[in-house]
N, C-alpha and C positions, 0 to 999 in steps of 0.2 A: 883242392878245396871245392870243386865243382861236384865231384862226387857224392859228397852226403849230399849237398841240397839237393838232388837230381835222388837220389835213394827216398828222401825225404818226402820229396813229391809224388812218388810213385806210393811212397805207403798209404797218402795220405789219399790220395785217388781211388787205391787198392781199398782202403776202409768206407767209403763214399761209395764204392760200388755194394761192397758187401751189405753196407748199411740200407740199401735200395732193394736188395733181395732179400729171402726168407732164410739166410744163414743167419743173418744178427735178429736180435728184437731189436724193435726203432716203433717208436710209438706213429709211425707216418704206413705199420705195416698191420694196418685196423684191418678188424673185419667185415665183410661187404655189407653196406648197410641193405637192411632190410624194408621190403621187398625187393627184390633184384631181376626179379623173372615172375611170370603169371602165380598165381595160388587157385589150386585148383577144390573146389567143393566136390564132396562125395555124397552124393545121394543115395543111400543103399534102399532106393525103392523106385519102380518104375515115372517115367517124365506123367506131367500133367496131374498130381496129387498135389495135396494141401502143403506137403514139406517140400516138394521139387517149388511151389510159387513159392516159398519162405525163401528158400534157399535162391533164389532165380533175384529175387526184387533187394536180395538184401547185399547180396554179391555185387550187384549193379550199382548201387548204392557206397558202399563199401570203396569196389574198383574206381573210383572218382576221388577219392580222395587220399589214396594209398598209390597213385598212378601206375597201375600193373593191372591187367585183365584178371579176371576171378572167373574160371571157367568153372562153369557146374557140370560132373560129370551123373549121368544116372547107374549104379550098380546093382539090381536089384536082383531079390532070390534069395533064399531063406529065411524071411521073415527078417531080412535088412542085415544080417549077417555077413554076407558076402561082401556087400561093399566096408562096412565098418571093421571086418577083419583087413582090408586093405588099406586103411587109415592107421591101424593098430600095426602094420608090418611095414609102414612107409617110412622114409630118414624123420628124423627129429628135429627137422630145419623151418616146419612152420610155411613149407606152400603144399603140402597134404592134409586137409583138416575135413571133417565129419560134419555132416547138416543132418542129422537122425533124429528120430525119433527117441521116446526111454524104453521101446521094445528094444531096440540092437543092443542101447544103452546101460540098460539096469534090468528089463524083466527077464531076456532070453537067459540070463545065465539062474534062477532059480527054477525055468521053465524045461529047457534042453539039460540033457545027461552030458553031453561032450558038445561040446565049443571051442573052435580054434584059437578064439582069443581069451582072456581075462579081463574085460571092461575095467577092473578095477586097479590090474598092473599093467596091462598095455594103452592104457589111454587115461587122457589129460583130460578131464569134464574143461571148456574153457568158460563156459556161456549156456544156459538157459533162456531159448530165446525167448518163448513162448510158453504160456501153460496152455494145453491142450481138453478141454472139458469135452465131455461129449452130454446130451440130451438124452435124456432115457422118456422114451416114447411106447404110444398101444395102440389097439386098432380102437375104433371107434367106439363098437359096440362092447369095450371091458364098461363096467359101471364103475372106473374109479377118477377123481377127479386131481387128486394128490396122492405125495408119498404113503402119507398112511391108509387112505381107503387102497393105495393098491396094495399096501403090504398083506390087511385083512381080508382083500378079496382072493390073492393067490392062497394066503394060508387056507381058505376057507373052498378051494377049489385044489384040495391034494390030486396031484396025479393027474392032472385034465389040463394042465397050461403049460405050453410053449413059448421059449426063448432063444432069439437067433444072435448071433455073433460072425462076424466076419472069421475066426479063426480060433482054432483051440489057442489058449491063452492070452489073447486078446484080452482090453476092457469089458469088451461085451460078454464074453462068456465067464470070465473071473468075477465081474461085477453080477451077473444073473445068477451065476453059482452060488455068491456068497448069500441072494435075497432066497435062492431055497432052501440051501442048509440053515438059515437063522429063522423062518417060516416053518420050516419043516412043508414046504408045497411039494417037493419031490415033482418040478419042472421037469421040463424033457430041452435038454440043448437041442437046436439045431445050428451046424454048422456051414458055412457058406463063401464061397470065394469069393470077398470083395462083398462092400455096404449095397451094392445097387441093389444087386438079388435079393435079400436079404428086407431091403426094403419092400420092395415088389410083392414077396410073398407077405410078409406084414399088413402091407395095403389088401392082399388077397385075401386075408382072415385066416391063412395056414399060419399063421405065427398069432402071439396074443401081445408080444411084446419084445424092445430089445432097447439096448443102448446105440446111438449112434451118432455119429459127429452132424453137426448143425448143418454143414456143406448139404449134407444128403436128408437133411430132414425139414430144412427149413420151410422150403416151396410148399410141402404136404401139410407143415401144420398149418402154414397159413393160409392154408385152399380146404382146410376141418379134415384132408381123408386120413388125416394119424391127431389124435391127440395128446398134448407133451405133460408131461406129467413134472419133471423137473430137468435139474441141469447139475454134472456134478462138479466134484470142486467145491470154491466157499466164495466165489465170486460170479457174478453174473456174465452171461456173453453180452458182448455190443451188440452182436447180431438179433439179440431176442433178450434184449431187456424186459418186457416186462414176465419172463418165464422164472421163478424162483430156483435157485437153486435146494438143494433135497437138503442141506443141511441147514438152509436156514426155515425150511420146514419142519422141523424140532426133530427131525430123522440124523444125528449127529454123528455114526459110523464111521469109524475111518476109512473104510472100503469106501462110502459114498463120497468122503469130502474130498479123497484125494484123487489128483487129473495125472493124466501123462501130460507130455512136457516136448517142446522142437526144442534143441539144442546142437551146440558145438562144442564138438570132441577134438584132443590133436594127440598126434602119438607121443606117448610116455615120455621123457626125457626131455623135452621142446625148452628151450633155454628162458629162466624168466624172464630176459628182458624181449622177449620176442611175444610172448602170450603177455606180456603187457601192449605192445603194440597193437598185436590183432585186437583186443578187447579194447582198447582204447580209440579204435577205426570200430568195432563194435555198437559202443556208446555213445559216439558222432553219429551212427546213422539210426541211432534210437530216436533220434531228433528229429527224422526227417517223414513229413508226414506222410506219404507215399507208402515208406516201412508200413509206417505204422496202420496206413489204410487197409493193407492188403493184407496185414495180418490181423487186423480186426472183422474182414471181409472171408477168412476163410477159417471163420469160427475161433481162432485161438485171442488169445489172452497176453498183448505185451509184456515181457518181464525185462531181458537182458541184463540178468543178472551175471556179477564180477566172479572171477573163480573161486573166488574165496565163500562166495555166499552161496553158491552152486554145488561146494562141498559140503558142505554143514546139512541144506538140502538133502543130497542125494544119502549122508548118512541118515539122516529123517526119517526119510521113505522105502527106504532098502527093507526094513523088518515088515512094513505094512504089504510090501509086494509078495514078499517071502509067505508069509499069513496066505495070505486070500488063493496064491497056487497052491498049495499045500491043502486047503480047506477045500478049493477045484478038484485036487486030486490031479493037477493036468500037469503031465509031465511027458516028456518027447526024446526021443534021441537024434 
């Protein structure tokens, strides 16, 4: 009689163990909750820009209430490519996420002929953190004081006016592109590595005009050596509130109204209940005025928009990007 109870015992230990490892399911054999380890930001653009502080003060933020470090890494080199392709080929577990711009995000793929990644099937749009407007500025000596005296004075000056851009397909030269072909001014691009130069020569009187993010123009207009003409987008900057924007200057173009955008990407597949968490650690540090200083401080525009609203978005604006390259003519391999 000793035997079965002794048999009995042993199954019933033998089940106990099994039930403690990953042979059986036992609902005691959850998955690790999330975060477990650092989450690291990709910055696919050199340290010290307006998206590495986005991504630097929001990460900081963030890592405080999600208890795990948020390292921001900088990726930078092909027009943000390089890093966002490493976002787009990283696991699906939610500590490899994107801090980009809507160049890596949405323009480069109507811009470049061959792209490593597909923005649209290798990545998760999570979050729109920020709208990004930039100020479209002139040199002193243009006579125009708004959108529409400058519209009349390029049109009325064919072939004699210069416009500079930090880089073929950029805001700046997509947006300057689209004001000569609807002008018929037949501008002259000029092209430039990075806003400073670009400014510099502006302030020189080699340029006559350009677009440029507030960070790099702001000082100028309010010391008179650039005069601002407006802001695009359809909302005003903090930084230079009383400068109108172009559209509510009855100039109403889609090219003018619409802004690029700082946002977070995560690779394809990312499990929904885990891009709720991050967005929901998201949305807490939308709250936190710090966030919000520093990205009112470097020219953008709070949004922190949810995935759901960030898609509807990014369908929006997909045709209006597509337009204005195509109208550039600016296309890259």
């Amino acid at each position: 009689m000793g035997t079965p109870n002794f048999n009995r015992r042993t199954a019933l230990q033998g089940m106990a163990a099994l039930a403690g490892s990953s042979l059986l399911p036992h609902a005691a054999w959850a998955k690790t909750a999330y975060p477990s380890k650092p989450v690291r930001f990709i910055v696919p653009f050199n340290p010290g820009g307006a998206t590495d502080i986005v991504a630097r003060v929001l990460g900081e933020s963030m890592s405080k209430r999600m208890g795990q470090p948020i390292l921001v890494e900088n990726k930078g080199g092909a027009a943000g490519m390089l890093g966002t392709d490493q976002v787009a080929k990283a696991a699906a577990d939610g500590y490899t996420l994107a801090l980009s711009l809507s160049t890596s995000l949405m323009i480069n793929q109507f811009l470049y002929t061959k792209m490593a990644y597909n923005p649209q099937k290798d990545l998760l749009m999570l979050s729109q953190i920020a709208s990004a407007p930039v100020t479209l500025v002139v040199h002193p000596s243009v006579p125009a004081n708004n959108m529409k005296e400058l519209l009349a004075w390029v049109k009325a000056n064919k072939g004699k006016v210069s416009y500079g851009s930090w880089g073929v397909g950029s805001y700046a030269h997509l947006g300057g592109a689209y004001m000569s072909k609807t002008t018929g001014a037949e501008m002259t691009h000029v092209a430039y590595k990075g806003e400073a130069p670009m400014i510099q020569e502006l302030i020189g009187g080699q340029l006559q005009l350009c677009f440029s993010s507030a960070q790099n123009t702001k000082a100028f207009i309010d010391s008179g050596r650039l005069k601002a003409i407006g802001v695009t987008g359809r909302q005003r900057m903090t930084v230079l509130p009383n400068l109108p924007t172009i559209h509510e200057q009855g100039v109403t173009d889609e090219a003018y109204a619409i802004a690029g955008w700082v946002a977070m990407a995560a690779p394809a597949g990312t499990p929904k209940d885990i891009v709720d968490q991050i967005y929901a650690q998201v949305r807490e540090s939308a709250k936190d005025p710090k966030v919000q200083e520093r990205i009112a401080g470097a020219g953008f525009l709070p949004m922190f928009s949810s995935p759901e609203e960030f898609a509807k978005a990014y369908a929006r604006e997909m045709p209006v990007w597509k337009n204005l390259i195509e109208l550039a003519e600016a296309r890259l391999d």
